[in-house]
TORSE-519609 format. One record per residue (C-alpha): x, y, z. Coordinates in Angstrom, 1 decimal. Layout:
+--------+--------+--------+
!      u !      v !      w !
+--------+--------+--------+
!      X !      Y !      Z !
...
+--------+--------+--------+
REM end
This chain:
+--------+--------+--------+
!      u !      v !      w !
+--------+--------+--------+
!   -6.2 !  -10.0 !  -26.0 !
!   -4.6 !   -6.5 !  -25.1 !
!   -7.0 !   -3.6 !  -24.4 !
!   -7.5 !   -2.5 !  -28.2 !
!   -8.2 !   -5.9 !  -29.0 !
!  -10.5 !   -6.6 !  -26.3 !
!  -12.3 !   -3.1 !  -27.7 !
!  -12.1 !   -3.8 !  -31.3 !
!  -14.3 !   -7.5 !  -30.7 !
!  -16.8 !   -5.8 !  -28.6 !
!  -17.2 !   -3.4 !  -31.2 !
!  -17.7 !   -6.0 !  -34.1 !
!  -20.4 !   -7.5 !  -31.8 !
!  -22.3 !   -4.5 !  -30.9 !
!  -21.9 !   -3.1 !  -34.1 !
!  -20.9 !    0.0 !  -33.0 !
!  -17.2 !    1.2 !  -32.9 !
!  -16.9 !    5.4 !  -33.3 !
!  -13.2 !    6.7 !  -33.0 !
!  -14.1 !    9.0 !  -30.4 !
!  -12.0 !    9.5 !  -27.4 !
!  -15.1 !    9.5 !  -25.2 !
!  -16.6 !    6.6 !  -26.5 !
!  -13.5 !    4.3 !  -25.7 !
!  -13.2 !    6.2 !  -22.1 !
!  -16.7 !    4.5 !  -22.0 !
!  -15.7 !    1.2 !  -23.2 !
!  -12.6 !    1.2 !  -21.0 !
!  -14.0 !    2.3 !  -18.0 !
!  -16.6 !   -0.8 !  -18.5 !
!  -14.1 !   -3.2 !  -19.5 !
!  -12.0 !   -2.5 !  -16.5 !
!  -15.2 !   -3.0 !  -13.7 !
!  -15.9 !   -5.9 !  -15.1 !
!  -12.1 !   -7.3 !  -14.7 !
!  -12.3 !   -5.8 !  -11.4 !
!  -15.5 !   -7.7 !  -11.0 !
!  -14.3 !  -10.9 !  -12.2 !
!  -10.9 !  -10.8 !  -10.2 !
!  -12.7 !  -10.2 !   -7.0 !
!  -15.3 !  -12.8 !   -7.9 !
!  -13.2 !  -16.1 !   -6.7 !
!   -9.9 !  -17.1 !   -5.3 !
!   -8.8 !  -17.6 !   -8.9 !
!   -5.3 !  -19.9 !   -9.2 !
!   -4.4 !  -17.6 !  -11.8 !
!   -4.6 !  -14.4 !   -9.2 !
!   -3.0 !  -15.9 !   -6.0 !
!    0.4 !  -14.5 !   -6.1 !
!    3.2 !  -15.1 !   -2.8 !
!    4.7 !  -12.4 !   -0.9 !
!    7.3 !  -12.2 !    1.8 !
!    6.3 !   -9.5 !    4.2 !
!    8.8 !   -9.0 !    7.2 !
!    7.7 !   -8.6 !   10.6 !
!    9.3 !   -5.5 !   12.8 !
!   10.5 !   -6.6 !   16.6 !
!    9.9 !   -4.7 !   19.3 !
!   11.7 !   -1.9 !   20.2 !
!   12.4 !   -0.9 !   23.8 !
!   13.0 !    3.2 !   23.2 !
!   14.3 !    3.3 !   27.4 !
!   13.1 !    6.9 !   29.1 !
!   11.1 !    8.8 !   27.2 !
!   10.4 !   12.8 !   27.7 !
!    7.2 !   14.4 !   28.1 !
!    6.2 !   18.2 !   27.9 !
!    3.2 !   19.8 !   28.5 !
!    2.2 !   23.6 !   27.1 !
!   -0.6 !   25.9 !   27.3 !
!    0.2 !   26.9 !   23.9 !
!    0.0 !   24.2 !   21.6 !
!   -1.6 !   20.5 !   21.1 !
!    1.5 !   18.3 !   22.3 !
!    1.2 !   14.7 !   21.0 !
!    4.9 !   13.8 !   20.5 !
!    7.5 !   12.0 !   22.6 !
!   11.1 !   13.1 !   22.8 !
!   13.4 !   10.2 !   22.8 !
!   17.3 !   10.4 !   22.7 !
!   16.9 !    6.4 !   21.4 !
!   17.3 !    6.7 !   17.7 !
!   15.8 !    3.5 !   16.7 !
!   12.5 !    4.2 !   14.7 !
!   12.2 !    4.5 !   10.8 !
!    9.5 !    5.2 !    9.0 !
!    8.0 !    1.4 !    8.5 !
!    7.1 !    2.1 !   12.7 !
!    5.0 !    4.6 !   11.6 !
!    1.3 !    3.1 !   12.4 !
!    3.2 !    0.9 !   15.1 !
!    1.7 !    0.5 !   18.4 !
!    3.6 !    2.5 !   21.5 !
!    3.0 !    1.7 !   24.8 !
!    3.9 !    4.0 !   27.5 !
!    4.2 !    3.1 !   31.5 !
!    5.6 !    4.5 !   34.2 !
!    4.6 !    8.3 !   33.6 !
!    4.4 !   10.9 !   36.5 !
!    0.8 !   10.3 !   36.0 !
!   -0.3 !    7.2 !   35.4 !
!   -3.4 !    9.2 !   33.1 !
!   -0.5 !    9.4 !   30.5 !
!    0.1 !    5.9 !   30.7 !
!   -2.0 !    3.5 !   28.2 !
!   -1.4 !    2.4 !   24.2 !
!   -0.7 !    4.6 !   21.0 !
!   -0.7 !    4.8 !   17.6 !
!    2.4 !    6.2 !   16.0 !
!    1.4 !    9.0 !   13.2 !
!    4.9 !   10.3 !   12.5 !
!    8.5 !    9.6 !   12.9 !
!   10.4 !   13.0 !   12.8 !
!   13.7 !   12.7 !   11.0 !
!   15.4 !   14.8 !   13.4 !
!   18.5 !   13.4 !   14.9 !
!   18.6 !   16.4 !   17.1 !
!   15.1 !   16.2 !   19.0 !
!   13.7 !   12.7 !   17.6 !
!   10.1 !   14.1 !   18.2 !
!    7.5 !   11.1 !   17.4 !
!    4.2 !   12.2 !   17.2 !
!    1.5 !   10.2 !   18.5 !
!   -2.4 !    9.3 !   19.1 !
!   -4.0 !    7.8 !   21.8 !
!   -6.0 !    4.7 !   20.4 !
!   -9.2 !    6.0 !   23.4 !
!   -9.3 !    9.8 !   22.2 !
!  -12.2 !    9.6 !   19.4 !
!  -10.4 !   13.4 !   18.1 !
!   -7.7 !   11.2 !   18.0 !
!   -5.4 !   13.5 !   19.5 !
!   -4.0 !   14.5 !   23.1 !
!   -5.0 !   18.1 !   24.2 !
!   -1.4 !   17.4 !   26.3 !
!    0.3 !   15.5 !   29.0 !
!   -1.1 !   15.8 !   32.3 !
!    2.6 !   16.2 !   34.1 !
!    5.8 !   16.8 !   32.6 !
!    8.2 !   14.0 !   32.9 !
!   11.3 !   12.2 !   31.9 !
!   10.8 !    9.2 !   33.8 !
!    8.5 !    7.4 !   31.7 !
!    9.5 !    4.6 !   29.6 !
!    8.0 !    3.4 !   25.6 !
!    8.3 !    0.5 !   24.0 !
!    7.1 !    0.2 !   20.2 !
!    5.3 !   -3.0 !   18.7 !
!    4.3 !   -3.9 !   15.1 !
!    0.4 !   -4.9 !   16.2 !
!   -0.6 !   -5.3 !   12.4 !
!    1.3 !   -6.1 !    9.4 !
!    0.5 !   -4.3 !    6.6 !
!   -0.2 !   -6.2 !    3.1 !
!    0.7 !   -5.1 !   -0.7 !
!   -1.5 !   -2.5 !   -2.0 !
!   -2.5 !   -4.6 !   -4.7 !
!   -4.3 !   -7.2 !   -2.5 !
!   -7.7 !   -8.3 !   -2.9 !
!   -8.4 !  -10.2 !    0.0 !
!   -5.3 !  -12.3 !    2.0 !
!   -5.7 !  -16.4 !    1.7 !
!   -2.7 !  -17.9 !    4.1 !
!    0.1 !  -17.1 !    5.7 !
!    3.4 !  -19.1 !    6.9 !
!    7.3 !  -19.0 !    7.2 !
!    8.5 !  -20.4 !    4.1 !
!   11.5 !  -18.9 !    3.6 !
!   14.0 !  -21.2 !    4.2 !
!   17.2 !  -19.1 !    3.6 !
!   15.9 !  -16.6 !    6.7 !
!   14.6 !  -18.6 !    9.3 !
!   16.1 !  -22.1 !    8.9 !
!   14.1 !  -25.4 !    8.2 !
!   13.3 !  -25.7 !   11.9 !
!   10.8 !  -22.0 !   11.2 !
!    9.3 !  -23.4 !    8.8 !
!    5.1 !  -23.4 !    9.1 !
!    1.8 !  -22.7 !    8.2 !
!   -0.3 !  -20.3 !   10.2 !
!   -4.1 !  -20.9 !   11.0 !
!   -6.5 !  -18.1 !   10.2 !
!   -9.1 !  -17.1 !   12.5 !
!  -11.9 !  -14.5 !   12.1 !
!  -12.3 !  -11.6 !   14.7 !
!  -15.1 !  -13.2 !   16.3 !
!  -13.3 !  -16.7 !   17.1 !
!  -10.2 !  -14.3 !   17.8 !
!  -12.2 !  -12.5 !   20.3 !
!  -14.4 !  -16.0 !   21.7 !
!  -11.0 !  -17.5 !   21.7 !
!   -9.7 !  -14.5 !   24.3 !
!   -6.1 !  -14.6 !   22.2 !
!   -4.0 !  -11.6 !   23.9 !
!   -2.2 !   -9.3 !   22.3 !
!    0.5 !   -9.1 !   25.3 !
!    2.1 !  -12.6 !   24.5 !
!    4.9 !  -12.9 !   22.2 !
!    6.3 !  -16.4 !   20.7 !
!    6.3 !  -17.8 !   17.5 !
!    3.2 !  -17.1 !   15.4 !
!    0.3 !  -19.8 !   15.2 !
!   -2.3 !  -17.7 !   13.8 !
!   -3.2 !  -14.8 !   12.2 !
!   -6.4 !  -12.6 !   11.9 !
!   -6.9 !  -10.0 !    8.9 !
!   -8.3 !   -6.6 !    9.0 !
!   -9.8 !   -4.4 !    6.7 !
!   -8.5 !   -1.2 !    9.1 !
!   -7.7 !   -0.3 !   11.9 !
!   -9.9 !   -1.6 !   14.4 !
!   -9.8 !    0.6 !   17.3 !
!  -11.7 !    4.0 !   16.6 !
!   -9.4 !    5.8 !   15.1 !
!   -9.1 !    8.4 !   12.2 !
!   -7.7 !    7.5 !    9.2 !
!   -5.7 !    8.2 !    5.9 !
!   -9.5 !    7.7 !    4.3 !
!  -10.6 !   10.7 !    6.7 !
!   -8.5 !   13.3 !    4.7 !
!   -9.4 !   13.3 !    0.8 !
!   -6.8 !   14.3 !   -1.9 !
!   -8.7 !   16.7 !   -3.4 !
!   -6.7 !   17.9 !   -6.8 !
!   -7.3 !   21.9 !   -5.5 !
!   -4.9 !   21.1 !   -2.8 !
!   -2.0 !   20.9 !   -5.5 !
!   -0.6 !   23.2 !   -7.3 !
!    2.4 !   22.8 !  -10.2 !
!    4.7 !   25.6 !  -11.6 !
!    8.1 !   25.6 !  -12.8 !
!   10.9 !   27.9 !  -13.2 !
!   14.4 !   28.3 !  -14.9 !
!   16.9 !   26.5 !  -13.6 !
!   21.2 !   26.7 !  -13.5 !
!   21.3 !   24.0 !  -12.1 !
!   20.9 !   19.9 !  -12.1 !
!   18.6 !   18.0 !  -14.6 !
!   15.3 !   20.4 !  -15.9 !
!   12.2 !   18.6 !  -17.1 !
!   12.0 !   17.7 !  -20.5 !
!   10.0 !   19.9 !  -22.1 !
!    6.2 !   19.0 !  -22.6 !
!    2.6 !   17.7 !  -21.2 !
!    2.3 !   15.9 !  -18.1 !
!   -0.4 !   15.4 !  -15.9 !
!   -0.5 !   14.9 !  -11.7 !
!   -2.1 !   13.2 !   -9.4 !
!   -1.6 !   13.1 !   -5.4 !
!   -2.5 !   10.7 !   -2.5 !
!   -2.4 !   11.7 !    1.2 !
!    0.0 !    9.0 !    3.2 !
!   -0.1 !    8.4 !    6.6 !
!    0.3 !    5.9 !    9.1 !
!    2.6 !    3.9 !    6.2 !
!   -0.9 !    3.5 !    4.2 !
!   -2.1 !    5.4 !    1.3 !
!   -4.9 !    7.5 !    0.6 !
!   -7.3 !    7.7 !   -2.5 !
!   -6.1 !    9.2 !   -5.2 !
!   -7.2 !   12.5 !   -6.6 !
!   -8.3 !   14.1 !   -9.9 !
!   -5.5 !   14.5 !  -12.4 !
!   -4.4 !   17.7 !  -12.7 !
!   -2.7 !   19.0 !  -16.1 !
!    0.8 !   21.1 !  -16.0 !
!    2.6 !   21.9 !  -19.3 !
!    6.7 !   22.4 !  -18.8 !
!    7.3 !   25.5 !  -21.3 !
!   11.2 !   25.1 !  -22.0 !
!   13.7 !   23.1 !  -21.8 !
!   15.4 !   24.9 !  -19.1 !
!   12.7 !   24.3 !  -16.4 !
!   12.5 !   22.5 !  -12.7 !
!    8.8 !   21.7 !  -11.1 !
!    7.7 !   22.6 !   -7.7 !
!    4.4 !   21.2 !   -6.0 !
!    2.3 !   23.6 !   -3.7 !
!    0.5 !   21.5 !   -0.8 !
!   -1.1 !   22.3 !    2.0 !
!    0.3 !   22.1 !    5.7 !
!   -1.9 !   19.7 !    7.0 !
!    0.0 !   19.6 !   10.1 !
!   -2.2 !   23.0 !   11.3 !
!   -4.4 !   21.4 !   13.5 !
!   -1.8 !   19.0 !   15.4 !
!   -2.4 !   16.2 !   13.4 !
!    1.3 !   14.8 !   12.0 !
!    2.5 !   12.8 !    9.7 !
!    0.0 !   13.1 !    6.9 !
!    2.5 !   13.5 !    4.1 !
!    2.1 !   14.0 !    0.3 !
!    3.1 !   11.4 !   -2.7 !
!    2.9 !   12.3 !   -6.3 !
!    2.2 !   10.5 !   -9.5 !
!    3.0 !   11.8 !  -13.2 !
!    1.6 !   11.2 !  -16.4 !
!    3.3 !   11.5 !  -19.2 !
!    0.8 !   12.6 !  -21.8 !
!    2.7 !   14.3 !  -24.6 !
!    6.8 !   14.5 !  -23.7 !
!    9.6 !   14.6 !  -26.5 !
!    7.0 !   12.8 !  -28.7 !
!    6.2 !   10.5 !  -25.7 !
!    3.0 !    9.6 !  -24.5 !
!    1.1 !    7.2 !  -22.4 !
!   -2.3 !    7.0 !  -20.7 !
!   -1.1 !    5.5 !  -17.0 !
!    0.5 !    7.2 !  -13.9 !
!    3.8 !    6.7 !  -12.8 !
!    5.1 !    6.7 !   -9.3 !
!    7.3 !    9.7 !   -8.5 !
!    8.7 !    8.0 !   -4.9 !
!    9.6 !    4.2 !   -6.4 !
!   13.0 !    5.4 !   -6.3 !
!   14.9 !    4.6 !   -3.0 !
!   17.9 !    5.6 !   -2.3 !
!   20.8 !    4.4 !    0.8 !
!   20.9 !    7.3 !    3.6 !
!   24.5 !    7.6 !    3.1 !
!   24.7 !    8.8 !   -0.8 !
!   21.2 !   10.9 !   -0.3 !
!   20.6 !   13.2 !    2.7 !
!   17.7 !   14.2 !    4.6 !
!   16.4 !   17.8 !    2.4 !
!   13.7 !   19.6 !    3.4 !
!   10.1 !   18.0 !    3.1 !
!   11.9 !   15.2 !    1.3 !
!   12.0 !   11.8 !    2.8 !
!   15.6 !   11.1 !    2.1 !
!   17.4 !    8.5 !    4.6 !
!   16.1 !    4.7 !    6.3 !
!   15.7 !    3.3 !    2.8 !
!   12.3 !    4.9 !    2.2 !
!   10.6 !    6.5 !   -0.7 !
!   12.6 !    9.3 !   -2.0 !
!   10.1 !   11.9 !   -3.0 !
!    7.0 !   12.2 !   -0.7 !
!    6.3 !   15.8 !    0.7 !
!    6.4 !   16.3 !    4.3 !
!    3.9 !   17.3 !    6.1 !
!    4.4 !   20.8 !    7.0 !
!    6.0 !   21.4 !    3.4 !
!    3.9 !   23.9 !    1.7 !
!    6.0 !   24.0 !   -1.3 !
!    8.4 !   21.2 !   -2.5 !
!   10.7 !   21.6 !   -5.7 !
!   11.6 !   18.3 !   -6.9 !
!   15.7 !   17.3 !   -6.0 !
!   16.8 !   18.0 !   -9.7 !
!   20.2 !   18.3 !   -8.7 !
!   20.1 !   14.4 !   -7.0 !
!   22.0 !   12.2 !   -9.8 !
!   20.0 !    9.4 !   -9.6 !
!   16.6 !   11.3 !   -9.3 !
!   17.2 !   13.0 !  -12.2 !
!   13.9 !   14.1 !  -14.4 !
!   15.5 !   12.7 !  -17.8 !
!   12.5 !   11.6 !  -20.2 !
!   14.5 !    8.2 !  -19.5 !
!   13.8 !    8.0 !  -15.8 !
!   10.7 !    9.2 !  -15.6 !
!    9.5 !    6.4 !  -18.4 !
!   11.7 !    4.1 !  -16.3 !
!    9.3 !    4.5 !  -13.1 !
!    6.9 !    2.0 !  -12.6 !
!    3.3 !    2.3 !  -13.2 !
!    1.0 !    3.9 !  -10.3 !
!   -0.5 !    1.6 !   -8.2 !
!   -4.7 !    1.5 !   -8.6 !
!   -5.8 !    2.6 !   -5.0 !
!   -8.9 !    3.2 !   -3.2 !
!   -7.5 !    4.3 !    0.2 !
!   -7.9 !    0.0 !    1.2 !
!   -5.0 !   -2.1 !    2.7 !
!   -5.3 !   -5.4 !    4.0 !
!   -3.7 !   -6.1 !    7.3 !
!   -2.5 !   -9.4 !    9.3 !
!   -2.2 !   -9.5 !   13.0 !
!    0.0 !  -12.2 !   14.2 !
!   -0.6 !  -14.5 !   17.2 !
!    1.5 !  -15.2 !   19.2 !
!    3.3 !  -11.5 !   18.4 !
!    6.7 !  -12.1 !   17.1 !
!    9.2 !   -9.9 !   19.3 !
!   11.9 !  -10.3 !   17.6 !
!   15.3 !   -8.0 !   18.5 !
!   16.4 !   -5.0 !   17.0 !
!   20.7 !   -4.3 !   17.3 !
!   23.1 !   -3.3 !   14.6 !
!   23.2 !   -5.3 !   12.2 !
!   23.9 !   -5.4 !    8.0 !
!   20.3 !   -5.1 !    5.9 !
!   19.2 !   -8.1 !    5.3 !
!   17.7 !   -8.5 !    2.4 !
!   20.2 !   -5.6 !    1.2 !
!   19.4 !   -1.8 !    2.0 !
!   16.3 !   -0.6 !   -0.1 !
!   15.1 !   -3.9 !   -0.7 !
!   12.5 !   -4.3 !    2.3 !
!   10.4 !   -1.7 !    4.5 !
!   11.5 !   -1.9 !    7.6 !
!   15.2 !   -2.5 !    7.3 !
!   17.7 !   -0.2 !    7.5 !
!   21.4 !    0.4 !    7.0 !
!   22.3 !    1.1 !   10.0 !
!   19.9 !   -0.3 !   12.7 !
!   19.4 !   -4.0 !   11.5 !
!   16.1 !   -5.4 !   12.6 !
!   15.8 !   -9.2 !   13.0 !
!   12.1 !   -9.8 !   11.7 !
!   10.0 !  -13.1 !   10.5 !
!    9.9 !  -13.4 !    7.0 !
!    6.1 !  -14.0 !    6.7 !
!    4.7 !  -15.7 !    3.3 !
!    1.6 !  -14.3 !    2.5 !
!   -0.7 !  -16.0 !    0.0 !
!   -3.4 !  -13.1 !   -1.8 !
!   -5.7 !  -13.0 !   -4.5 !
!   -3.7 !  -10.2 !   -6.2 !
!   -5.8 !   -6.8 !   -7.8 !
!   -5.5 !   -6.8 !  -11.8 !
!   -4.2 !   -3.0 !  -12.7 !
!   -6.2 !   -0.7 !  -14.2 !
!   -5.8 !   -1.0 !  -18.2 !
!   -5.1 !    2.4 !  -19.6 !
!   -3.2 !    1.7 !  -22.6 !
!   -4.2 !   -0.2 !  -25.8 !
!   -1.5 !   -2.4 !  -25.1 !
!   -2.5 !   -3.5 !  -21.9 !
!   -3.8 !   -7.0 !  -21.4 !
!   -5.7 !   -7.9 !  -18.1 !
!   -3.1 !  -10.0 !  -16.1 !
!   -5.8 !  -13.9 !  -16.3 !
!   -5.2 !  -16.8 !  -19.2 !
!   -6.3 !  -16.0 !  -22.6 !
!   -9.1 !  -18.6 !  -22.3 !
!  -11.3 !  -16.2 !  -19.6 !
!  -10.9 !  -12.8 !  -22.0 !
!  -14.0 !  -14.0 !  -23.8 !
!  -15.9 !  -13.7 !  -20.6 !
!  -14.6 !  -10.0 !  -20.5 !
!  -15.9 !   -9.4 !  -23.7 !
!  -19.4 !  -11.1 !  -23.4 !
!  -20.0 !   -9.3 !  -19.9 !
!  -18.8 !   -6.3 !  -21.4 !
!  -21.2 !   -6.3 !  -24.4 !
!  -24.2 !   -7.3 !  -21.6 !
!  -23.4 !   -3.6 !  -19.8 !
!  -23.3 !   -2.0 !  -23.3 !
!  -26.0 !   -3.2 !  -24.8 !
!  -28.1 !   -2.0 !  -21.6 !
!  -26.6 !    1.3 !  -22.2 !
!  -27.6 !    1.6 !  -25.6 !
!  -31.4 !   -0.1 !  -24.2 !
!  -31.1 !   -3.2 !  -26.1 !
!  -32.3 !   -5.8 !  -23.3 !
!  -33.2 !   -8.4 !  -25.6 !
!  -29.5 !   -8.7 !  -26.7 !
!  -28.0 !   -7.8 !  -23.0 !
!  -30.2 !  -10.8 !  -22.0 !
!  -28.3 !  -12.9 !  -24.9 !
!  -24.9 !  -12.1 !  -23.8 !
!  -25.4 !  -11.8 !  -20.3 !
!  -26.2 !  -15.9 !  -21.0 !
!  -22.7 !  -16.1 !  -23.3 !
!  -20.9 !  -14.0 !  -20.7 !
!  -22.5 !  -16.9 !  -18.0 !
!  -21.5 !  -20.1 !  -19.9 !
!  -18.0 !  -18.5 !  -20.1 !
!  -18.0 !  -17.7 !  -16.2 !
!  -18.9 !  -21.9 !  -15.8 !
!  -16.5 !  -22.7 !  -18.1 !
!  -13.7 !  -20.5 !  -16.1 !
!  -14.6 !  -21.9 !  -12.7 !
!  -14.9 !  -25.8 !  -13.9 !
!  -10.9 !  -24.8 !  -14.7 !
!   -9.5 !  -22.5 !  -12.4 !
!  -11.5 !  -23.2 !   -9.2 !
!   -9.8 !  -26.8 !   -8.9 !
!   -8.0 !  -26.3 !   -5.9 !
!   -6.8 !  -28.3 !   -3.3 !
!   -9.1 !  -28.7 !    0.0 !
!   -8.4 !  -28.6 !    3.6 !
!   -7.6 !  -31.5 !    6.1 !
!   -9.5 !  -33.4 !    7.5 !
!  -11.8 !  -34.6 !    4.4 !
!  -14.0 !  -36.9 !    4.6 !
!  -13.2 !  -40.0 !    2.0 !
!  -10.1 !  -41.6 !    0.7 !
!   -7.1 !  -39.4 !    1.2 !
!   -2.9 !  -38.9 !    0.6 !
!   -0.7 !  -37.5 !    3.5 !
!    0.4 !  -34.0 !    2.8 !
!    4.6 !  -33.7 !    2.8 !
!    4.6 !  -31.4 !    5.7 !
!    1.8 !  -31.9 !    8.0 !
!    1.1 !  -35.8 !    7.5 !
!   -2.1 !  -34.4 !    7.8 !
!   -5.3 !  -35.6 !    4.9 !
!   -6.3 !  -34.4 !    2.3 !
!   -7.9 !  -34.3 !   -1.5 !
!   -8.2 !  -32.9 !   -4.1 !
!  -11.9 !  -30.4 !   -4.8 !
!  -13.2 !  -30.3 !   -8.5 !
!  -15.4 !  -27.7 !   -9.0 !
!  -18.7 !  -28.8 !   -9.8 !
!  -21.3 !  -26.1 !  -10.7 !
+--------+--------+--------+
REM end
């Protein structure tokens, strides 16, 4: 059942189905926290999805330069290496060898400058809880950097991360191929594991942030205030289609996105128009890299119209067709249209052929993802070094963070098993992404939450019961899954790991 459908049974149940727009906000709004609820509920089969995620080696950046001031907050390196995109961003850099050794110690990168000319990278110290540096003790250009990829950031979309391995064959060769253990942080820590030895991963330990103490993408709201939309004539390039659309923004820093904020309504008054986005610097109080991303709606364009957000930056484009414009993130295979940080006003790259705002591209860009400001992330043990030299993209440029055209990074392949978020359903024709067989649940659980609204207990009672022989019925089918080793009982050897095991039934 889609979304209408879904709405049209629990009205027949409840008796109650007005054609008012704020009635089915209502309905939709519960229908959708209670497929949240039911995703997040088990390690469904149906929601476990695989996803390569490739690991970024080390980078040795050589000397480094530091520079003090009495002027300014200085948190940035100057480094004539040219080797960091902005995947490293969120990367841990270690420096040694400073003039004084109270500039020596482990950071957290916040920004990679796009600047071929000074190659500024901004940094944190992970021990400062303003997590800045009010400057370097001594100037210097004797110190030396290297960067590591501590923790590997997951999809956006995932729930809660299940397994990882090397299973990709084509990459890494038969002789990589494995399954990782996972530890928690408490047998990580018991177990002493350092974060100084490199090898071939064994293990891996997932986090819910960041865990040393410091500030965070969730620190800095999107608050819709902070944006503003206008639009003027234009001689040049693609203009808007003339219409309704509506905007949302997300803070991104650190590689990980923020919460999203309120939309914000804009209406395009001709045919003949561009749109610029008003931000604020938030680079003022020598914080960097907390850069802006957009989403559109469509709501009424050309006849048009649709009730979910679309991602402005899912187009990426190769450095050499699209260079690096003001405030727009242009070159190392990134995200084509996310506002930089100092950027106080942005118009979008109309004149950029394969950007172009045509009512065709923009319904061409893929649907927003539904975010909280929460990303899963892995840390590897042993940490996977890797090299980093010239080499062709592999997968092909655009196709992978983390890979560019021009510096080829030799990283692990990393299959990562998750129980994968269901998107937020917005249009009628949406259907929650589970077998047809569990939307009755939906619909029963659904009716329970209604039916308290409308202070009917005796029949929220009676479907909460429906909604609960539904729930039995779904695990009995979908929670059969296959066990660990070492069970107890009569067993079959695994094809890999000749190790035993059976096969679980759920029994409720």
């Amino acid at each position: 059942m889609n979304l209408l459908e879904i709405r049209n049974m629990i009205g027949s149940i409840v008796d109650y189905d007005p054609q008012v727009d704020s009635y089915k906000s209502e309905v939709n709004r519960i229908v959708n926290e209670v497929v949240e609820d039911f995703t997040n509920r088990h390690p469904w089969q149906w929601s476990q999805v695989d996803h390569d995620v490739y690991t970024m080696p080390d980078i040795d950046l050589g000397t480094i330069g530091l520079t003090t001031s009495s002027t300014e907050i200085i948190n940035w390196i100057a480094s004539t290496a040219n080797k960091l995109t902005y995947a490293h961003e969120g990367s841990i850099l270690t420096i040694t060898s400073a003039a004084d050794t109270r500039d020596n110690g482990e950071y957290v990168i916040d920004k990679v400058e796009f600047d071929t000319v000074t190659n500024k990278t901004y940094i944190s110290k992970l021990a400062k809880p303003a997590n800045k540096i009010a400057g370097w003790h001594t100037a210097t250009n004797t110190a030396k950097a290297t960067v590591k990829q501590r923790y590997l950031k997951l999809p956006i979309d995932c729930n809660e991360p299940l397994s990882a391995g090397v299973r990709n064959v084509a990459e890494t060769g038969s002789s990589g191929y494995r399954h990782f253990y996972s530890l928690t942080k408490r047998i990580e820590e018991e177990l002493n594991l350092r974060l100084d030895i490199e090898g071939y991963p064994t293990e891996w330990i997932p986090y819910t942030h960041y865990p040393e103490k410091v500030l965070t993408v969730a620190d800095f709201p999107a608050f819709a205030s902070d944006l503003t939309i206008t639009s003027a004539v234009t001689g040049t390039g693609t203009p808007w289609p003339q219409g309704t659309y509506e905007f949302k923004f997300c803070y991104v820093w650190r590689g990980i996105e923020g919460p999203l904020s309120e939309a914000k309504e804009f209406v395009v008054p001709a045919a003949n128009h561009n749109v610029s986005f008003a931000t604020r610097n938030t680079a003022t109080a020598g914080l960097h890299g907390l850069r802006k991303k957009i989403y559109v709606r469509l709501k009424s364009v050309g006849g048009y119209t649709d009730a979910h957000f679309r991602d402005m930056s899912a187009t990426i484009l190769p450095e050499d067709i699209v260079p690096v414009l003001a405030g727009t993130l242009g070159c190392f295979n990134i995200p084509f249209f996310i506002i930089d940080d100092t950027n106080i006003l942005q118009a979008y790259p109309h004149t950029v052929t394969a950007v172009a705002p045509t009512l065709t591209y923009l319904k061409s860009l893929p649907r927003a993802p539904d975010n909280d400001g929460h990303t899963w992330m892995i840390r590897l043990h042993p940490h996977p070094g890797g090299s980093t030299f010239d080499i062709a993209a592999i997968p092909p440029a655009g196709e992978s963070p983390g890979r560019s055209a021009t510096k080829g990074m030799l990283g692990l392949p990393i299959r990562v098993r998750y129980n994968k978020r269901n998107f937020n359903l917005a249009n009628d024709i949406d259907t929650p992404q589970m077998p047809p067989d569990t939307h009755r649940y939906l619909v029963y659980a659904a009716c329970a939450e209604l039916f308290m609204k409308h202070k009917e207990e005796g029949q929220a009672v009676f479907y909460t019961r429906k909604a609960d022989i539904e729930l039995q019925s779904c695990r009995k089918r979908w929670l059969t899954t296959r066990a660990g080793p070492y069970i107890k009982g009569p067993f079959n050897v695994g094809p890999i790991y000749g190790e035993a095991f059976r096969k679980l039934t759920y029994k409720p």
